[in-house]
C-alpha positions in Angstrom: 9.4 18.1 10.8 6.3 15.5 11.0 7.9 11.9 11.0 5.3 8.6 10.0 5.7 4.8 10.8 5.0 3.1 7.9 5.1 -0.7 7.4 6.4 -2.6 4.1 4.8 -5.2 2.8 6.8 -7.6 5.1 5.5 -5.7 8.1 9.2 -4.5 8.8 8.5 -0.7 9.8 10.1 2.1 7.7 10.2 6.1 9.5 9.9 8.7 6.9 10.6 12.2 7.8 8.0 14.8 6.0 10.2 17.6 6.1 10.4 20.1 3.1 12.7 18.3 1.0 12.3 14.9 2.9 9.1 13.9 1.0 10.9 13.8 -2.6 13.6 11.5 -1.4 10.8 9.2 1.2 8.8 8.2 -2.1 10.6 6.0 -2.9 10.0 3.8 0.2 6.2 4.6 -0.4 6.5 3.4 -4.0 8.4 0.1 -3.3 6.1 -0.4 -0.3 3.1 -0.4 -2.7 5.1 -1.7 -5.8 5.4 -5.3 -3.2 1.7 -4.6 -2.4 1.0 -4.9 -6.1 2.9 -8.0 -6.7 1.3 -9.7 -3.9 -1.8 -8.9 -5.1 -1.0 -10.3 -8.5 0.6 -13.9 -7.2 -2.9 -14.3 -5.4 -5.1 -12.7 -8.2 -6.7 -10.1 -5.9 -8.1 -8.8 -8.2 -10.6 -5.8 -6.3 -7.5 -4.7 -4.8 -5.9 -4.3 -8.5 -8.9 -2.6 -10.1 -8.5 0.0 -7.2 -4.6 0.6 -7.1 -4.0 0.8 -10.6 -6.6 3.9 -11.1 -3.6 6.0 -9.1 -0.3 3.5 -9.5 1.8 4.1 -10.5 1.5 8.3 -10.0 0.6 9.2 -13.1 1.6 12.9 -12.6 3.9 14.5 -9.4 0.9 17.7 -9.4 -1.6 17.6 -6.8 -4.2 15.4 -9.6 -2.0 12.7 -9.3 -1.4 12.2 -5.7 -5.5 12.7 -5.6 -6.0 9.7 -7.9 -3.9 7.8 -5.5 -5.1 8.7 -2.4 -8.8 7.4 -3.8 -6.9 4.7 -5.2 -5.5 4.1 -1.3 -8.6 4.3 0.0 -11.3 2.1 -2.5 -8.9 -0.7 -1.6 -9.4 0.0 2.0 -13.6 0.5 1.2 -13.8 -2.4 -1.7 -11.2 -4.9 -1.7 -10.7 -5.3 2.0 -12.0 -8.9 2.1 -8.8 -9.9 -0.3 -6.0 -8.7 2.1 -4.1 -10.0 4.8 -4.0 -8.0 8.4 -0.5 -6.7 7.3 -1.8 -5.6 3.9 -4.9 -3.5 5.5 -2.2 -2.3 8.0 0.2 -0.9 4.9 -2.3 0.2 2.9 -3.6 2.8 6.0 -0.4 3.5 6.8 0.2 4.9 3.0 -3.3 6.4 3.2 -2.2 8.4 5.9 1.7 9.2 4.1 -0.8 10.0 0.8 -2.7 12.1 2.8 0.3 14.3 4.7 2.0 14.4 0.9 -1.5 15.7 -1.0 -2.0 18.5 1.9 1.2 19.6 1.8 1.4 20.4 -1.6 
């Protein structure tokens, strides 16, 4: 079982275990983590960062299309909208990149 640090929006760290039935339950930690990302965003009209996130958040499908769109979604706020977050903010949003990345290959 592969295990992965990820931290919430308030830097606090949260462990997810990757195992075969862990993922479906660990979402939910990866979807309020970027559910605050979101709102943040929104109080401070980042609005780069929104035009990326919102191509892939919320998953618009569990298949493997959907947790593509996110992962690219992950990763153009990372290319494109890096000059609007905070040190924390870049932090979470690799950290998901990488969780993204684990839950698309494994599917």
């Amino acid at each position: 079982m592969d295990t992965l640090l990820v931290r919430a929006f308030d830097t606090v760290p949260i462990l997810l275990s990757l195992g075969h039935h862990g993922m479906e339950q660990n979402t939910d930690h990866l979807f309020e983590t970027l559910q605050n990302l979101v709102e943040g965003w929104c109080d401070r009209r980042c609005l780069r960062a929104l035009r990326a996130i919102l191509r892939g958040y919320p998953l618009t499908s569990p298949s493997t299309d959907g947790w593509a769109e996110l992962l690219t979604a992950l990763q153009d706020v990372r290319s494109f909208a890096g000059s609007e977050l905070t040190d924390a903010e870049e932090t979470t949003v690799d950290d998901c990149i990488r969780l993204v990345e684990t839950a698309f290959h494994r599917r």
